[in-house]
C-alpha angles and dihedrals in degrees: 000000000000112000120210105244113189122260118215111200130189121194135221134180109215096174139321116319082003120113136172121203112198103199125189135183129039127312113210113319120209123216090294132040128233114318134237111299114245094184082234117152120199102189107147128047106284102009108287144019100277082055087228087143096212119150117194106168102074126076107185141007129211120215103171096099137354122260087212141340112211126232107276103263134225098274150349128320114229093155140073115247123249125207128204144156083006089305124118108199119187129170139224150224090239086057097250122133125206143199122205129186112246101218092057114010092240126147108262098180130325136203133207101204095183155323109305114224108255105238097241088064089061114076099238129341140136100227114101159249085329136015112215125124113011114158129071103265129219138233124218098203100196091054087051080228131126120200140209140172105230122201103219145167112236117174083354104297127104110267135175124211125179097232115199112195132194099258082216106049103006086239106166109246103168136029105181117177106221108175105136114247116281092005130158090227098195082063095061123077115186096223109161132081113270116246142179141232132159096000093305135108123234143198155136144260129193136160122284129263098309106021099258127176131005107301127144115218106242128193101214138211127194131173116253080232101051130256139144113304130272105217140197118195131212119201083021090162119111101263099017126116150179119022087153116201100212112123104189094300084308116144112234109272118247123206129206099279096048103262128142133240120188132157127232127226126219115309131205101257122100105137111101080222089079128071122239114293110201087260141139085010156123111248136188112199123171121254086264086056106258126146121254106159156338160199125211116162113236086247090073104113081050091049094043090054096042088048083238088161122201083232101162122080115245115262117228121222135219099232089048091266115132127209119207132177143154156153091338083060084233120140114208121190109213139188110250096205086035122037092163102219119250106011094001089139117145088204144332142222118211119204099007094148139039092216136027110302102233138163143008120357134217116231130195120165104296100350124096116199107208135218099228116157105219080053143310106299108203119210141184124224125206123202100196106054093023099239149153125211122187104223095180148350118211111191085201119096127001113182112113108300131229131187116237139153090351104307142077112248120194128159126250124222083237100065098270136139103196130174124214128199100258086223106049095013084232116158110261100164146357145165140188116256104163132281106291132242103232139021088259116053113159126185122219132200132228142125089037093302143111112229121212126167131202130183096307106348141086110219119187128181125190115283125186 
């Protein structure tokens, strides 16, 4: 049984609306302590900037009882948790950032970057009762700074700032205002992970729960050190709207030579009066945001009027070949160096999943593990001929996969890690760790743990 250890806090004012919380001693410990360092850091969604969410350095997980649960923090988890320099930092919906140690769970120093929008001052939504930090943060090691993009209320109107704080002390080192020009902020919602190319950070914004309002869906580029926004915009076209980059919570995916791939949501256009709008797509920008190319079905003026969203990001292959799917359940195989534009597609998969097809993605070699919500779906991809082959199909779990110690682990709506045989996708183990707080939770692993998070809690079993 968990057993209550003493915190011992320390606070410090930082500026107005910004507090630090130093925090010493254990939080509650679970039946084992920490467990055996691997020097493994986890500081970008999925493990690592491609997003393949592979992890090859463990070789086993335990379930059978937790190595620590952490204090229920001050709001909802969307993110996944990182972990780095035996530190785990999550993020929640009452903009506050933590830092946890890794060996007990227990609350090393936290910091309330703002006041989080209350949920009734935004148009729509399903996030409540507040709105704050929302996407998986990152962590740029080298800089010792983690970095998050807080929803916030300043003057009383809904704001966003990229907030950059100190990994040791929590100590806030940047406060960059990142609301898109003539923007109506309360109808964006920042919900990717947050990456990183070419010394910038980068992100995306889309539209809240249902769409409300006039908002574009925007891919978003800001100096490590600061400095006014780079931005690409979808819908760009006078009288055009939506096109939200959001990916199931999913950071836009970064290949070898920097570039960035995102996914678009469903667009406005639907007349074939109106030329193509970005929309409902696979695109490739620069690190400095231009377009280089990009993917859109011909079914996209269908999908933009049924709100069948492209909402996963897109997985990046060994070999160059990208997979891409979404809310129409459809799988489609591109060429990396050649997406082909409207209907470039190499090859498809129809009904490969039961739900939507949303979020982050797990990669190993030639095998793509799929988000699908009524349960991971697993499928194989061929180079020569281009093809896609569905190997199986779970039903258990759902939220955004990784690879680890052997097995597939997704989490379940119910409250429940599990871990699939990444051959048959039968269920091999699973354990409860608390109903969770959004569609698209996502574990991580590093510091020998796996790291699962439910509605308010950090939860982390022994990995090595």
């Amino acid at each position: 049984m968990p057993t209550p250890q003493r915190l011992t806090c320390a606070v410090a004012l930082l500026a107005p609306v910004v507090m630090a919380v130093v925090c010493t001693g254990a939080a509650t410990a679970g039946a084992a302590t920490g467990g055996a360092a691997t020097g493994q850091n986890w500081t970008v969604y999925h493990g690592d900037p491609a997003g393949s969410g592979d992890v090859t350095s463990v070789h086993a997980v335990a379930t059978s009882a937790p190595v620590w649960k952490s204090p229920n923090l001050d709001g909802q988890l969307f993110g996944e948790p990182l972990v780095d320099s035996g530190r785990v930092f999550v993020a929640t919906e009452n903009d506050t950032v933590y830092a946890l140690s890794s060996a007990s769970g227990a609350v090393v120093w936290q910091t309330h970057v703002g006041t989080a929008v209350p949920a009734s001052e935004l148009p729509c939504g399903d996030i409540s009762p507040t709105v704050g930090i929302t996407g998986t943060p990152v962590i740029a090691a080298a800089r010792h700074e983690v970095f998050v993009v807080a929803d916030e209320l300043v003057s009383g109107q809904a704001s966003h700032s990229l907030v950059g704080l100190n990994t040791a002390n929590g100590h806030v080192e940047l406060n960059e205002p990142v609301n898109p020009p003539h923007s109506y902020a309360p109808a964006l919602l920042q919900r990717t992970g947050l990456t990183l190319s070419a010394g910038r950070v980068i992100f995306g914004l889309g539209g809240n729960s249902g769409d409300c309002a006039t908002y574009r869906g925007r891919v978003v580029a800001v100096p490590e050190t600061g400095g006014a926004p780079t931005m690409f915009t979808v819908d760009a076209a006078s009288g055009d709207s939506q096109g939200a980059i959001w990916m199931g919570g999913a950071a836009p995916s970064v290949d070898r030579a920097g570039n960035i791939w995102v996914a678009a949501g469903n667009g406005s256009v639907t007349s074939v009066t109106q030329p193509y709008d970005d929309s409902d797509s696979a695109l490739e920008l620069s690190p400095r945001l231009k377009l280089l190319q990009y993917f859109a079905p011909t079914t996209w003026r269908q999908n933009n009027a049924a709100d069948l969203d492209m909402s996963m990001a897109p997985a990046l292959l060994p070999d160059g070949l990208v997979v891409l799917a979404g809310k129409s359940r459809i799988v489609y195989l591109l060429d990396g160096s050649r997406l082909g534009g409207v209907g470039g597609q190499e090859s498809s998969l129809g009904d490969a999943c039961g739900d939507d097809i949303d979020g982050g993605s797990a990669v190993v070699g030639t095998t793509v593990y799929l988000p699908c919500r009524s349960g991971i779906v697993a499928v194989a991809v061929t180079a020569s001929p281009p093809g896609l082959r569905l190997l199986w199909s779970s039903g258990t779990g759902g939220g955004p996969p990784i690879v680890a110690g052997g097995l597939v682990w997704t989490i379940g709506q119910d409250g429940t890690l599990f871990g699939l045989d990444p051959a048959t996708g039968a269920l091999r183990r699973q354990a409860a760790i608390g109903a969770p707080a959004n569609h698209f939770p996502t574990p991580s692993v590093g510091d020998g743990l796996l790291l699962a998070p439910s509605a308010q809690q950090v939860v982390a079993f022994r990995a090595g």
